[in-house]
C-alpha positions as CSV (number, residue, x, y, z in Angstrom):
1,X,-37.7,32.7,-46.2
2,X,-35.5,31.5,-43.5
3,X,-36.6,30.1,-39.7
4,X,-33.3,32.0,-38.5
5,X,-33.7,33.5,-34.7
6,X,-31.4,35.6,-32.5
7,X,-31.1,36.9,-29.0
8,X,-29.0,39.4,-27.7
9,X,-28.1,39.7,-24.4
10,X,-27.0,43.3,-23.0
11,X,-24.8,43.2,-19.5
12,X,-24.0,46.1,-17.4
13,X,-20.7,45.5,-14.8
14,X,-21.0,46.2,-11.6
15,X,-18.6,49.3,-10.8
16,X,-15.4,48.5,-11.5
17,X,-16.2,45.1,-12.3
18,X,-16.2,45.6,-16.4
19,X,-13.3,43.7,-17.3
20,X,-13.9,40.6,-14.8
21,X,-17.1,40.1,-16.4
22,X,-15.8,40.2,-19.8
23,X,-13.6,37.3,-19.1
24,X,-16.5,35.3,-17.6
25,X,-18.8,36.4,-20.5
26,X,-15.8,35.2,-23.3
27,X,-15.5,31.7,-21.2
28,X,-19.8,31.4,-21.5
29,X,-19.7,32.8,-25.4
30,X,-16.5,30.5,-26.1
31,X,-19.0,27.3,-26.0
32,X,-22.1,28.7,-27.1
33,X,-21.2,27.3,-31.1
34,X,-21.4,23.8,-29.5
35,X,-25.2,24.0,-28.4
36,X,-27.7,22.6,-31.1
37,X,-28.8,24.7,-33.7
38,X,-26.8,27.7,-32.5
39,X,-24.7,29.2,-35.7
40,X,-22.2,32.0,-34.0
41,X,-21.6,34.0,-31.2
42,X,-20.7,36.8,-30.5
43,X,-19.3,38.9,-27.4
44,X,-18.7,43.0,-28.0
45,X,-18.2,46.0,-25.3
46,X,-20.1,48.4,-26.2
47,X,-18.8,51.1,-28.1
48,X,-20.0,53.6,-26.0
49,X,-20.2,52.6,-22.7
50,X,-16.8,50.2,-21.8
51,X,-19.2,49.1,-18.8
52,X,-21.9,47.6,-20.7
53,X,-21.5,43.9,-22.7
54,X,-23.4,42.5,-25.7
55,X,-23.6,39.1,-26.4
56,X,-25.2,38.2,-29.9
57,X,-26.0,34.5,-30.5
58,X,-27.6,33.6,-34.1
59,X,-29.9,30.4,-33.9
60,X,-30.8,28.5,-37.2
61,X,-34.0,27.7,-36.2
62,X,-36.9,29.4,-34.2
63,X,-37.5,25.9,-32.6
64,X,-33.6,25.5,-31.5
65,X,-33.6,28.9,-29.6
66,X,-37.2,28.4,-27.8
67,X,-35.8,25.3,-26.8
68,X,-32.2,26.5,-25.7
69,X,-33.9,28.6,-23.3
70,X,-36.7,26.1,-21.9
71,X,-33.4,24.2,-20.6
72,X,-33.0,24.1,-17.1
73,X,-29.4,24.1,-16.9
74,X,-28.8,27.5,-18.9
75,X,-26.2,28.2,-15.9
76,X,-23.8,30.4,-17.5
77,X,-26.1,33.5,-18.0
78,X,-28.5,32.6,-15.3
79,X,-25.8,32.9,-13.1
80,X,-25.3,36.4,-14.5
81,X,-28.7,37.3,-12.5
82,X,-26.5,36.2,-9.0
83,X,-23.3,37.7,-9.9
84,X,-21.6,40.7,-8.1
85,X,-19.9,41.1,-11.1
86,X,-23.4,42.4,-13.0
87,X,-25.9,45.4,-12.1
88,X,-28.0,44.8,-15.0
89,X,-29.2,42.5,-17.8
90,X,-31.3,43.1,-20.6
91,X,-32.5,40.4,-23.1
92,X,-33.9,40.7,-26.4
93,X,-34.8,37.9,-28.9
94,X,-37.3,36.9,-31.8
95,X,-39.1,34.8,-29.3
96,X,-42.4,36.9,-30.0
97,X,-42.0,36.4,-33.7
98,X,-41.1,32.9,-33.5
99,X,-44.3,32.5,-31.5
100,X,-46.4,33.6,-34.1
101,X,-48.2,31.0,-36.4
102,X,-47.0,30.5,-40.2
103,X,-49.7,31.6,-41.6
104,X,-51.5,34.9,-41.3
């Protein structure tokens, strides 16, 4: 059984804004391979909505992606949350599973 975790991160541009935040997203998913423990990354529009990004990062641990996010200095997609460029952000990860004890 493998420890692998994810996240995926869905971003909605602000009005007109869609292809401005995709070059911002590409620049933050560009350097996501180079944080510990993170395995790819991935940045998609979605297919039915050109307004809407998804960024899929794969982790190779639950321990590396609890601890990617207990960082302070997670700049690049907290600033997402200050960015006229963005009118919504949904996150979704295996942080509930990964907080769940080995054994049942």
């Amino acid at each position: 059984m493998t420890d692998e975790a994810s996240n995926t991160v869905r971003i909605h541009a602000a009005h007109g804004r869609s292809d401005e935040l995709g070059e911002y997203l590409a620049s933050i998913v560009r350097n996501l391979p180079s944080l510990p423990g993170c395995l790819n990354s991935t940045l998609n529009r979605d297919e039915s909505d050109n307004d809407v990004w998804v960024i899929d990062v794969r982790w190779d641990s639950c321990q590396a992606m609890t601890e990617h996010f207990a960082q302070p200095s997670n700049e690049g997609l907290n600033g997402l949350l200050n960015n006229s460029l963005v009118r919504h952000v949904a996150f979704e990860s295996d942080i509930e599973r990964c907080n769940l004890p080995e054994a049942r």
